[in-house]
One Martini backbone bead per residue (centre of mass of N, CA, C, O) as a GRO file, in nm:
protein
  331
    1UNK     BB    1  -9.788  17.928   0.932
    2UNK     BB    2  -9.519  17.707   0.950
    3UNK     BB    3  -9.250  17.786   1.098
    4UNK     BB    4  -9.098  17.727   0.879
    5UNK     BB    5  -9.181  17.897   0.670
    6UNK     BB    6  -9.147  18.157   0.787
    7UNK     BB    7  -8.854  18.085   0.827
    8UNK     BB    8  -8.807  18.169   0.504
    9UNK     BB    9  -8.961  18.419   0.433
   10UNK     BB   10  -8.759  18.578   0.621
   11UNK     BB   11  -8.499  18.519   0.499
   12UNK     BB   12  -8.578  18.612   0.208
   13UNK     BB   13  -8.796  18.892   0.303
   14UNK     BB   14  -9.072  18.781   0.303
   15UNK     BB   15  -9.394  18.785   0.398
   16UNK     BB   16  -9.573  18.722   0.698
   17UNK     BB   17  -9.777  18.660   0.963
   18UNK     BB   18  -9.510  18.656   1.167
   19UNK     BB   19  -9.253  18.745   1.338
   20UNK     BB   20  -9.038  18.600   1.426
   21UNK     BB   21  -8.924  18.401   1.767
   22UNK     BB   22  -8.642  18.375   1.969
   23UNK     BB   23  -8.486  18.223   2.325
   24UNK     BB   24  -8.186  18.119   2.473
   25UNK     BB   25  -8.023  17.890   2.694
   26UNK     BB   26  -7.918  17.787   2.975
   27UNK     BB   27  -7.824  17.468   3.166
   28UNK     BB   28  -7.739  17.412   3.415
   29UNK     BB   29  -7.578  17.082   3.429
   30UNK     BB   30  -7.770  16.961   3.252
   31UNK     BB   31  -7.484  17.018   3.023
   32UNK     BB   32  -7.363  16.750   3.138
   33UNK     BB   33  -7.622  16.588   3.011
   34UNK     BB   34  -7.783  16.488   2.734
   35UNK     BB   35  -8.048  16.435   2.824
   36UNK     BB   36  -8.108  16.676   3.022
   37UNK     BB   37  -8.085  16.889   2.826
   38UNK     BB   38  -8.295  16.812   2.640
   39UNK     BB   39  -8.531  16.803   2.789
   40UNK     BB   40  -8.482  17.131   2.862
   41UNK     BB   41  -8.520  17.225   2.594
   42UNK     BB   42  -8.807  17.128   2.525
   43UNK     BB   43  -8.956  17.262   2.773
   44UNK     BB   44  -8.888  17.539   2.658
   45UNK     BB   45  -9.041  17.498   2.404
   46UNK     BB   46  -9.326  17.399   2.517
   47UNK     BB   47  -9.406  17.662   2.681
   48UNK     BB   48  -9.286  17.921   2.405
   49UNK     BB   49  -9.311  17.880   2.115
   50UNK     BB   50  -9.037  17.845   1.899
   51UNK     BB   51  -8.910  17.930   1.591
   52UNK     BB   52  -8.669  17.787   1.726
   53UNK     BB   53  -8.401  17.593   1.804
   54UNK     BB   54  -8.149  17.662   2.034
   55UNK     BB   55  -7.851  17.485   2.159
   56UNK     BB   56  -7.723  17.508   2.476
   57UNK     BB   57  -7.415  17.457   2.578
   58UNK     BB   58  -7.143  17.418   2.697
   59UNK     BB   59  -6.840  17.565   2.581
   60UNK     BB   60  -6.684  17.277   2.664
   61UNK     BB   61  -6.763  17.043   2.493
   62UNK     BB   62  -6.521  17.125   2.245
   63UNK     BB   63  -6.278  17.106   2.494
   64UNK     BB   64  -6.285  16.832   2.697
   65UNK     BB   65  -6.091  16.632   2.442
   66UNK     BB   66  -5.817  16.852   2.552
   67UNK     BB   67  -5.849  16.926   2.846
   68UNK     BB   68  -6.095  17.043   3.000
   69UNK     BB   69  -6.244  17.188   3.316
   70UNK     BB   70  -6.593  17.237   3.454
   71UNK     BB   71  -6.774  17.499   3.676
   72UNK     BB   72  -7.053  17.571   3.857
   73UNK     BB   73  -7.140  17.927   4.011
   74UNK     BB   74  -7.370  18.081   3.965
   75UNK     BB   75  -7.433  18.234   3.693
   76UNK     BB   76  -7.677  18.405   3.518
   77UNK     BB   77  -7.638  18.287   3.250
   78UNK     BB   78  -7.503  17.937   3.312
   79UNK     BB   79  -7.244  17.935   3.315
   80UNK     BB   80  -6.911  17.843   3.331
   81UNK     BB   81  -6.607  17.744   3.470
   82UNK     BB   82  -6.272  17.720   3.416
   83UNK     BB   83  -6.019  17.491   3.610
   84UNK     BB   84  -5.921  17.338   3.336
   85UNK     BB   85  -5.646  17.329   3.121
   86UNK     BB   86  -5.393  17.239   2.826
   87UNK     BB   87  -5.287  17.539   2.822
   88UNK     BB   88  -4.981  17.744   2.881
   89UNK     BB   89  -4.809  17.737   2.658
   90UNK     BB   90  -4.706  17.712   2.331
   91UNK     BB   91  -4.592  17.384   2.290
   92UNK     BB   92  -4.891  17.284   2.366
   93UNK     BB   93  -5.038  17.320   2.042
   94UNK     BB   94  -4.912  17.060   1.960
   95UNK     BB   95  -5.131  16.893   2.125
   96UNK     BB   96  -5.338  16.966   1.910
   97UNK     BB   97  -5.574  16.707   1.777
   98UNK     BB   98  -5.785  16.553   1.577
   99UNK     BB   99  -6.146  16.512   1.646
  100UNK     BB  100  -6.378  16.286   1.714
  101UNK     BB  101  -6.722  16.344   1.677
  102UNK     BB  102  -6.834  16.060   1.830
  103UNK     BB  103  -6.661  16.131   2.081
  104UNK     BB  104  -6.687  16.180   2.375
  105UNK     BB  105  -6.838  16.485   2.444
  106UNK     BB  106  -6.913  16.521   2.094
  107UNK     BB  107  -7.041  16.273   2.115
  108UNK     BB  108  -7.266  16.351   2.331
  109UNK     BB  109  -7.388  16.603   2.204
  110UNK     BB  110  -7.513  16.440   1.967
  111UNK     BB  111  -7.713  16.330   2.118
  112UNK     BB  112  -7.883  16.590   2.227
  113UNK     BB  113  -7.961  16.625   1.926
  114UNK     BB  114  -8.121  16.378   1.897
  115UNK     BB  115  -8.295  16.409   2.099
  116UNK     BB  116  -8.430  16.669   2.064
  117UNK     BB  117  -8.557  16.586   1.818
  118UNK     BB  118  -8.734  16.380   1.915
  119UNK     BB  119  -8.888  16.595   2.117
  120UNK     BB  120  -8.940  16.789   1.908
  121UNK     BB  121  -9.126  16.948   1.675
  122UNK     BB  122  -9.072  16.896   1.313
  123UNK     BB  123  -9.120  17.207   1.284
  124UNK     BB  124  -8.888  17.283   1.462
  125UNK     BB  125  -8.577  17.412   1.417
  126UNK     BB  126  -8.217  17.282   1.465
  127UNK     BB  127  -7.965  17.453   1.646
  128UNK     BB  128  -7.625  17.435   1.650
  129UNK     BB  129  -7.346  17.482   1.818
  130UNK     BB  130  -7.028  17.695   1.726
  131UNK     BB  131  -6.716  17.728   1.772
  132UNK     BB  132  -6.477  17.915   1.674
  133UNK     BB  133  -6.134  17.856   1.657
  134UNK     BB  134  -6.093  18.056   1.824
  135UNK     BB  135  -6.282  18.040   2.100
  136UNK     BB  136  -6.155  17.764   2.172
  137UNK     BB  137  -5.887  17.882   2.215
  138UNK     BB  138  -5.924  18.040   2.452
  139UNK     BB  139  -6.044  17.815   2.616
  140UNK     BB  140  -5.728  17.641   2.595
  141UNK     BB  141  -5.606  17.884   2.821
  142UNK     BB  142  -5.717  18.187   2.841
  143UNK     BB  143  -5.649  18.551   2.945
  144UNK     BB  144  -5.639  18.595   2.680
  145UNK     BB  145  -5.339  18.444   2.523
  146UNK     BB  146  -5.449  18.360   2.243
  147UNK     BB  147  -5.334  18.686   2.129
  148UNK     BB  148  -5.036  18.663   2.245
  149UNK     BB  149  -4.972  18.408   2.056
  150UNK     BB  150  -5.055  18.562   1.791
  151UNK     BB  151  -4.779  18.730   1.807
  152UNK     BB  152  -4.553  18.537   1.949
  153UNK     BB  153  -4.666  18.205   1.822
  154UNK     BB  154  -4.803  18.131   1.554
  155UNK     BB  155  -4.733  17.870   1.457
  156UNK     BB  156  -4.849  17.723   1.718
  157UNK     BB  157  -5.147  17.837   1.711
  158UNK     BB  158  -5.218  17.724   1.405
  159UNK     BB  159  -5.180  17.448   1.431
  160UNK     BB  160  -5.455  17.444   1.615
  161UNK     BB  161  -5.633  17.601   1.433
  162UNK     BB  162  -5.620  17.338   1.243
  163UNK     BB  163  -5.743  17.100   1.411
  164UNK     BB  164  -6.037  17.298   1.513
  165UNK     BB  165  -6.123  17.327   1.196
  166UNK     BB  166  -6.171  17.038   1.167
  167UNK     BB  167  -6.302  16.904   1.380
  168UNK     BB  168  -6.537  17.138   1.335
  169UNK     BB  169  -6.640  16.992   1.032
  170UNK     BB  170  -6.672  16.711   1.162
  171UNK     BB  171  -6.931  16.811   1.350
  172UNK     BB  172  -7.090  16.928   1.178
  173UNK     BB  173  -7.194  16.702   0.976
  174UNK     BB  174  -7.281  16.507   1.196
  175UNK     BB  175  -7.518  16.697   1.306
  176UNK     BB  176  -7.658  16.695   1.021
  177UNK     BB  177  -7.757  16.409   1.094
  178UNK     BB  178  -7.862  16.400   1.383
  179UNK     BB  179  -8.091  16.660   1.294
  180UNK     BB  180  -7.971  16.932   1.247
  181UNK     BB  181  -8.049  17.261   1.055
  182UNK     BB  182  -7.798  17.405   1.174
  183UNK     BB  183  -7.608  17.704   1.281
  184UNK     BB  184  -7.458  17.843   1.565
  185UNK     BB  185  -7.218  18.078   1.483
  186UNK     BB  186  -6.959  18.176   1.749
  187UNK     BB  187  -6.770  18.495   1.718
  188UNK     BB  188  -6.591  18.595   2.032
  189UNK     BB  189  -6.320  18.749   1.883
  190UNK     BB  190  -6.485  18.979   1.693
  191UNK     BB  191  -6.317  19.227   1.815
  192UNK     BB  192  -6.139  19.535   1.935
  193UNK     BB  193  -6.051  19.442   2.219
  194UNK     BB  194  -5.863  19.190   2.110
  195UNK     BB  195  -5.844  19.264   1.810
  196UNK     BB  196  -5.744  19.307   1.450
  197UNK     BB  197  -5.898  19.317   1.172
  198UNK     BB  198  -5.634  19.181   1.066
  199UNK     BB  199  -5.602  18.951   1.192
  200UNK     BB  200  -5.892  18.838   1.166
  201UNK     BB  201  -5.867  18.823   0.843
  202UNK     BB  202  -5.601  18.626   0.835
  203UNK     BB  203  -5.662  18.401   1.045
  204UNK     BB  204  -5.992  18.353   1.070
  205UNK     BB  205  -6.192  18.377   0.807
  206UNK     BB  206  -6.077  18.140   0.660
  207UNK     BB  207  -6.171  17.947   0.879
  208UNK     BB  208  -6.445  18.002   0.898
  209UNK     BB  209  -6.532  17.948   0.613
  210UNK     BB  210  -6.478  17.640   0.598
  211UNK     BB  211  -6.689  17.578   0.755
  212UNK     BB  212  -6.943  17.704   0.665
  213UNK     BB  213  -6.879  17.558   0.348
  214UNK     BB  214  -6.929  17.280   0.529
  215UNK     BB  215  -7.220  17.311   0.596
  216UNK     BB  216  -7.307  17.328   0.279
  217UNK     BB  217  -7.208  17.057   0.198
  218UNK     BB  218  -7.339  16.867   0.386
  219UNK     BB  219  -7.643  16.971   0.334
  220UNK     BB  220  -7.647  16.887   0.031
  221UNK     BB  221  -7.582  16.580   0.080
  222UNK     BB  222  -7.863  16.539   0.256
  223UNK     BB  223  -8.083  16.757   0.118
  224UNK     BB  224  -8.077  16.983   0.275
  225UNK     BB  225  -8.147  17.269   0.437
  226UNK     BB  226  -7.951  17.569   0.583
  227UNK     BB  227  -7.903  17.722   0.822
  228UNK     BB  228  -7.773  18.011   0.968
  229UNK     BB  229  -7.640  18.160   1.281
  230UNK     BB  230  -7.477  18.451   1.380
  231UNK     BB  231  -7.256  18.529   1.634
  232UNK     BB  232  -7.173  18.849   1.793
  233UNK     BB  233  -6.929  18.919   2.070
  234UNK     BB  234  -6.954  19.218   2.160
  235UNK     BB  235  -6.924  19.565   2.154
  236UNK     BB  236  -6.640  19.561   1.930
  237UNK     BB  237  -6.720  19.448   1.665
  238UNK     BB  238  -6.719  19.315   1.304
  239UNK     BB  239  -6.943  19.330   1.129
  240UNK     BB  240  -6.841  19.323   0.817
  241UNK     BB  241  -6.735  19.004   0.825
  242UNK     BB  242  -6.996  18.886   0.866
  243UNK     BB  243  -7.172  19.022   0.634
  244UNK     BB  244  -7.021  18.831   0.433
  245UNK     BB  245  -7.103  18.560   0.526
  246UNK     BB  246  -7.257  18.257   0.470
  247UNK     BB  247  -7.559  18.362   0.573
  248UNK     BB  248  -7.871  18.415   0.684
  249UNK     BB  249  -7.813  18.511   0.997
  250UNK     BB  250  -7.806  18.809   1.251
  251UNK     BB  251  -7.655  18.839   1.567
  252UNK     BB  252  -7.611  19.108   1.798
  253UNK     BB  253  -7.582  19.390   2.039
  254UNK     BB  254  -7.784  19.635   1.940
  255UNK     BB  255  -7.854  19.782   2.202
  256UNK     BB  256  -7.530  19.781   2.307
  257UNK     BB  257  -7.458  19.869   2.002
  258UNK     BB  258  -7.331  19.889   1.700
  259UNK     BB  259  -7.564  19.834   1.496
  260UNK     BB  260  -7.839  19.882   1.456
  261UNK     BB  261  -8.130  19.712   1.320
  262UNK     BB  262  -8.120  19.878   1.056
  263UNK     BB  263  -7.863  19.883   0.954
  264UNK     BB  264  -7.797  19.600   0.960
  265UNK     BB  265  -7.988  19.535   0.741
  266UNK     BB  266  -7.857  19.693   0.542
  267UNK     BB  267  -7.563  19.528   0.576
  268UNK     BB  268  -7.741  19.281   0.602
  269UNK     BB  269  -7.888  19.051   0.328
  270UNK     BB  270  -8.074  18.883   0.554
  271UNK     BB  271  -8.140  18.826   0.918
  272UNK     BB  272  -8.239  18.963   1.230
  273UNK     BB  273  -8.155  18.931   1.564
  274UNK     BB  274  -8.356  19.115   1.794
  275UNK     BB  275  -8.409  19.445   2.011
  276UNK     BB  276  -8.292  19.308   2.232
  277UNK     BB  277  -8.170  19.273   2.581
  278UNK     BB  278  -8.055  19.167   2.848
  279UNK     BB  279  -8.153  19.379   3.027
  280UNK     BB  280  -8.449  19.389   2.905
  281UNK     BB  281  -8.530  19.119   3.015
  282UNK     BB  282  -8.473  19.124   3.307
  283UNK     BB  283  -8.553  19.459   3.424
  284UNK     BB  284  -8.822  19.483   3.300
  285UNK     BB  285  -9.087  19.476   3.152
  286UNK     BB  286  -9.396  19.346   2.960
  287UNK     BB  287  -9.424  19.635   2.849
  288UNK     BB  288  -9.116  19.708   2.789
  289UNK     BB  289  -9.082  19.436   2.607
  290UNK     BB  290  -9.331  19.503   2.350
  291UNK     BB  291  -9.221  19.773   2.292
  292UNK     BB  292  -8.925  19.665   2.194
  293UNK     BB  293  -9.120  19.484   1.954
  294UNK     BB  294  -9.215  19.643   1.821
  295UNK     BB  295  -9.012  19.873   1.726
  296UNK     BB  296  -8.871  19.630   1.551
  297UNK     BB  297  -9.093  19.600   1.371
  298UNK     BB  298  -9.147  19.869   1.246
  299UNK     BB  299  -8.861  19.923   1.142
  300UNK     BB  300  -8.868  19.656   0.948
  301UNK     BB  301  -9.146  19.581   0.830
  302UNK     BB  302  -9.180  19.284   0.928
  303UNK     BB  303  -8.882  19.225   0.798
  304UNK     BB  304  -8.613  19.056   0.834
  305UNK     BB  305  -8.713  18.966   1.138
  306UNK     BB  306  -8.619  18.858   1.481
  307UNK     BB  307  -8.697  18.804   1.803
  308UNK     BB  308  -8.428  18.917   2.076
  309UNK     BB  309  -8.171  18.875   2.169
  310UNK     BB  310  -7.799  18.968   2.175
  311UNK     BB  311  -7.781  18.751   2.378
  312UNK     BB  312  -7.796  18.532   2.609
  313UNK     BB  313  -8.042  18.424   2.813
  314UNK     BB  314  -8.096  18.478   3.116
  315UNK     BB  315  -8.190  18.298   3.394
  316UNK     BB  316  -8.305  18.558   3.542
  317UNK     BB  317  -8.556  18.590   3.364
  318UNK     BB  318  -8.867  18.667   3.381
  319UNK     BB  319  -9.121  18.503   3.264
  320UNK     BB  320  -9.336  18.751   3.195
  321UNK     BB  321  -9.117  18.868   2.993
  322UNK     BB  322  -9.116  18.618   2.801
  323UNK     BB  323  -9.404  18.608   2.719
  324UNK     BB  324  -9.397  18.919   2.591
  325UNK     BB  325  -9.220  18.848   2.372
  326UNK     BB  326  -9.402  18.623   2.261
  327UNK     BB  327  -9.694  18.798   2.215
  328UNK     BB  328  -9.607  19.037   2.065
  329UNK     BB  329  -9.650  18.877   1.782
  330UNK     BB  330  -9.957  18.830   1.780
  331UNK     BB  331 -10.041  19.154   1.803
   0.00000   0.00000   0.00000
């Protein structure tokens, strides 16, 4: 099978030759200039050839043009760090307007999808990151304050969460002309840690659809097929709220965290994505690396399964590791 096959009939359900895998990771500093994120991810790819490319920027990408501004400090993850916000108090939220997506920051990310695309082979399927409208409002205050004024100042925090769900369907339209094939759509605030599901549900819920549904809206006018991959963060996310949107397959902490990943398969009628976790990627050996992708194959009879981690690939996971999980499947 050509990995769009493979993934297409993985995505369906039916058998395939074997279960797709794939890994991404950051790129730290490498991420602030278009150019070399596309380099990065492309030698990435043609190390390791995984059966997708999820390209990951910097989380600033997308808040960059409303005043956010990042510093790399060597987290292992690859993150950076915000130092600087344009959200302070409630009526901050009213300056939080629709954003071109052809310029600034978004417009820089547009050119690393095309770079890549043209960097990377032609079969190998290529996901733009897109962070949900609750998301992008964390990172343009900080601190939980998002969900503080979701409680205490809902009016002028909904106008900014209108104008950044706006925002982000037209980066969205873009990206998928640019060259991506669908998005990693990341649910950061899905979680009881910080939100209540009925929250969730009346305020963000919404958003999220209406992106979900612009992304397929804008797939069918360029005639192309669109991939749509859920990633759920937090220990204690709401799996049934992702498990209903229109999307093909679901990421989410499997290993640690409910539910597992025959549940999830359950629960979700779709593809699901993981097997291991972020610590089995880097503190195990390429023996128990192997081991738990057996085991995730063999768990779902090698169908509608895709083997990665539950969150991005730190970028201190060991070489060998990375090798032993890449060849789990040709096994």
């Amino acid at each position: 099978m050509t990995r769009r096959e493979r993934l297409a009939a993985a995505l369906r359900g039916e058998a395939v030759d074997r279960p797709p895998v794939a890994l991404w990771r950051h790129f730290p500093v490498d991420d602030q200039d278009p150019e070399q994120l596309a380099t990065s991810v492309a030698a990435f790819q043609t190390r390791y050839d995984w059966d997708f490319v999820k390209l990951t920027p910097s989380s600033s990408f997308c808040v960059e043009d409303w005043g956010c501004r990042v510093a790399y400090r060597g987290h292992s993850e690859g993150t950076s760090e915000y130092i600087a916000r344009p959200v302070s108090v409630a009526a901050d939220w009213r300056r939080i307007e629709p954003l071109d997506p052809h310029t600034g920051a978004l417009g820089a990310h547009l050119v690393a999808i095309r770079r890549t695309r043209e960097l990377i082979d032609p079969d190998v399927p290529l996901l733009a990151t897109v962070f949900s409208p609750i998301s992008q409002a964390k990172n343009l205050i900080g601190g939980g304050m998002d969900i503080v004024h979701l409680r205490r100042h809902r009016s002028d925090l909904l106008a900014a969460l209108e104008a950044i769900a706006e925002t982000t369907v037209r980066f969205v339209a873009a990206a998928l002309q640019a060259g991506a094939d669908g998005i990693f759509y990341a649910m950061q605030r899905c979680t009881a840690d910080v939100i209540s599901e009925t929250e969730y549900r009346e305020v963000c819920r919404p958003l999220d659809l209406r992106i979900l549904e612009a992304a397929h809206a804008a797939s069918a006018a360029q005639g192309k097929p669109l991939f749509i991959l859920l990633h759920l963060h937090g220990l204690h996310s709401y799996f049934d709220i992702a498990a209903e949107y229109p999307a093909q397959a679901l990421n989410w902490h499997d290993r640690d965290t409910g539910p597992d990943l025959v549940e999830g398969a359950r629960r979700f009628p779709g593809m699901v994505v993981g097997g291991l976790s972020q610590r089995d990627i880097v503190e195990g050996s390429p023996a128990t690396v192997q081991s738990l992708a057996q085991q995730a194959i063999e768990a779902l009879g090698g169908r509608r399964v895709c083997l990665s981690t539950g969150c991005v690939m730190p970028t201190t996971a060991p070489w060998g590791n990375i090798r032993a999980l890449r060849a789990a499947v040709d096994q």
